[in-house]
N, C-alpha and C positions, 0 to 999 in steps of 0.2 A: 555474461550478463543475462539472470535466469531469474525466475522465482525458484527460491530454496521451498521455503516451508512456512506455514501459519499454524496461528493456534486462537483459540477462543475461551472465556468465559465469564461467568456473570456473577452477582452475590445481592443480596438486600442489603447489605453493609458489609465495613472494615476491607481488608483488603481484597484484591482480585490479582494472580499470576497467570500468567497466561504466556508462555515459551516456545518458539518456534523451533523446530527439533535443527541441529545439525549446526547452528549458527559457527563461524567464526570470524575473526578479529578483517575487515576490511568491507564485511555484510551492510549495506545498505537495510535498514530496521525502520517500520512504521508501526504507528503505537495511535488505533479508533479509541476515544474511549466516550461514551455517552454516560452524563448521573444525572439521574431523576431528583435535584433536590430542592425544587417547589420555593427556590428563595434564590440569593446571588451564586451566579457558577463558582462551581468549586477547581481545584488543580487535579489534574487526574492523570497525571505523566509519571513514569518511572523515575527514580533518581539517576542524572543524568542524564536524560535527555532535553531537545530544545522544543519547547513552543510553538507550535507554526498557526495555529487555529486555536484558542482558546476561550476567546468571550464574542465572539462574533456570531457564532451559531446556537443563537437561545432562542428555541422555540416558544410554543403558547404557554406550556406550564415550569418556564424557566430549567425545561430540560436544555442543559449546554452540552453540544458534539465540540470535541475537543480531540485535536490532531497533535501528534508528537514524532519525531524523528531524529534517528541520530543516525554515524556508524559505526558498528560494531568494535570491541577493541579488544575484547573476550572478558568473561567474567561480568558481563552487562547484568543490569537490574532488569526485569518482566516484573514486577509486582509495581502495583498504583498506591499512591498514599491509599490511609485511611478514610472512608467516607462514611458517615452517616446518613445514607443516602443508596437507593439503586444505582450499582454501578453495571457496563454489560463493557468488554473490550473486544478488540481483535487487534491482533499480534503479527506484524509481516518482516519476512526478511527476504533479501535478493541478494544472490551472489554477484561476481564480478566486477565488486566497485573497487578506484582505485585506494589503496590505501594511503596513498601519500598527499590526497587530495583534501578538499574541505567540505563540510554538509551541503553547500551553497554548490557547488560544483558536481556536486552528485545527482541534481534536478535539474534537469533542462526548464521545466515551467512546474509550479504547483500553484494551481486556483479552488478559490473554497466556493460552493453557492449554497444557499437558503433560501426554503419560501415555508413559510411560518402561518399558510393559511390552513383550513379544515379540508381537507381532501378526502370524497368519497371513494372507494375501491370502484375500478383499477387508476393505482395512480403512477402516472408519469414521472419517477423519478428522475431527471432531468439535471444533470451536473453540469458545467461551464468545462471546455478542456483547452487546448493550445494548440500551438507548434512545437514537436515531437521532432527531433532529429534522429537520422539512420542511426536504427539499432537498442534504441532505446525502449525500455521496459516501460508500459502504462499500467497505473492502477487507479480503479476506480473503487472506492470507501465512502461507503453512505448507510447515514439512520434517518429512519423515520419515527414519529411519537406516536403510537396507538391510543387513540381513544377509548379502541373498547379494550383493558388486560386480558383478556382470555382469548383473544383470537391471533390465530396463525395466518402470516402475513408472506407469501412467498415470492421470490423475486425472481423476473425472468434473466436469463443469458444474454447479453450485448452481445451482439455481430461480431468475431473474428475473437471473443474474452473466453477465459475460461472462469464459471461460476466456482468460488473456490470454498468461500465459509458465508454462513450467513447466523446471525447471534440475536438471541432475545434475552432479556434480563428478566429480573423476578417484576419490574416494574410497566411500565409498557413504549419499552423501545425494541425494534428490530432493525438490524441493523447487517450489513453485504460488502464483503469483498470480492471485488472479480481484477482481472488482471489479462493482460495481454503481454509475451515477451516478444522482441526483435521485432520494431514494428520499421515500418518505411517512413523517413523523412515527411513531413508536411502536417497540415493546421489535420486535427482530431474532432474539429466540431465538436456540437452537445451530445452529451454522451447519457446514454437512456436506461434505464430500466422501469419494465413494469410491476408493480408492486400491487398484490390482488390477495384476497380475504373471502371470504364467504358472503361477510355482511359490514359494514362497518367501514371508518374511516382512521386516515392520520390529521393528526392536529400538527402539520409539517413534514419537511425532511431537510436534510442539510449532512455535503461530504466534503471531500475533496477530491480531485484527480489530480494527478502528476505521472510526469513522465520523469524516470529514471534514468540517468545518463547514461550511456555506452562505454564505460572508462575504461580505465587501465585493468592489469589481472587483481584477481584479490588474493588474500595472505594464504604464503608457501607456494606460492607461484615463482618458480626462478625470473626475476623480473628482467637479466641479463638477456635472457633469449626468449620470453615468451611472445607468441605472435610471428617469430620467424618463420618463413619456412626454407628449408635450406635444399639447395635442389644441386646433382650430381652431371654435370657434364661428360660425355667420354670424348673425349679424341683419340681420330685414329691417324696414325703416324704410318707412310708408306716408304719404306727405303731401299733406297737404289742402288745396287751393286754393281759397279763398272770392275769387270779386269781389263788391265791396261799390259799391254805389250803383247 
């Protein structure tokens, strides 16, 4: 139960791929994708995958952050429909989920937050998290809306995370993945990053965090014996020779 691999990219329109190297078929996959398109959110999920955030996170200029997740089965889609519109993703995948399992059962908790006010640099990005069961993989996924397009928006490291990818589009979203594996049983609190600029502000931010369940192995794991460990006893046998008569 690890993080594998991410990937990122952005476009002014049509499509965006974005493929996280190594994947295969039992991978727990998360799919950020933020579009700039100044009207009603649009869909911006791979084909086949599920919905988990979609219209709930529309900031001040009807930028919608938009969450997607499946598990892998091999042969997966990374490309976003078509938009006419900035689009920016990030692309995650975690080994060690059970294959045999369901999307539902592969998250211990996943919670979305937004705050959709004008926020001067530095801002407090600030996600909602959970209760996290032993062993479980946390990911934290957030964008913010730039006000000003030209400026570079960097995000600090959360306590115990590793800062992994951070994405800006041709329009003015920037947008952070961090992640923490194998974490200890109990609630996560709010989970923070700071988010700083030279000069300027976000018109919002809005992610999600989830923790990732601790499952079963994933595919080409002998599922018979994995997890065992099989451990060798000796005994020693002492024997007694009587001669008799």
């Amino acid at each position: 139960m690890a993080f594998r691999s991410s990937a990122s990219a952005n476009a002014n329109s049509g499509v965006v791929t974005a493929t996280p190297a190594g994947v295969v078929a039992g991978d727990y996959l998360g799919w950020l994708v933020t579009i700039d398109d100044n009207g009603a959110p649009q869909e911006g999920g791979p084909t086949g995958w599920t919905a988990q955030l979609n219209e709930g996170l529309v900031l001040q200029e009807q930028s919608a952050i938009n969450y997607y997740d499946k598990i892998a089965v091999g042969g997966d889609s990374f490309s976003s429909p078509s938009a006419a519109a900035f689009i920016g993703v990030i692309a995650v995948a975690f080994s060690g989920r059970n294959t045999g399992g369901t999307l539902a059962e592969a998250k211990t908790f996943q919670t979305g937050t937004k705050d959709d006010t004008l926020l001067g640099t530095p801002v407090s990005a600030a996600l909602t998290g959970g209760t996290a069961a032993q062993g479980d993989d946390l990911l934290y996924l957030c964008c913010g809306d730039r006000a000003h397009i030209s400026n570079t928006w960097s995000w600090s490291t959360i306590s115990g995370f590793t800062n992994q990818d951070t994405e800006s589009d041709f329009s003015d979203h920037t947008q952070n993945f961090q992640y923490q594996d194998n974490v200890s049983a109990g609630a996560t609190g709010t989970l923070t990053s700071t988010v700083t600029t030279g000069a300027g502000s976000l018109q919002g931010f809005g992610g999600v965090v989830i923790a990732v369940a601790a499952g079963g192995p994933s595919a080409g794991t002998d599922t018979a014996t994995a997890g065992l460990t099989e451990s060798l006893n000796t005994v020693t046998v002492t024997l007694s020779i009587q001669e008799s008569g």
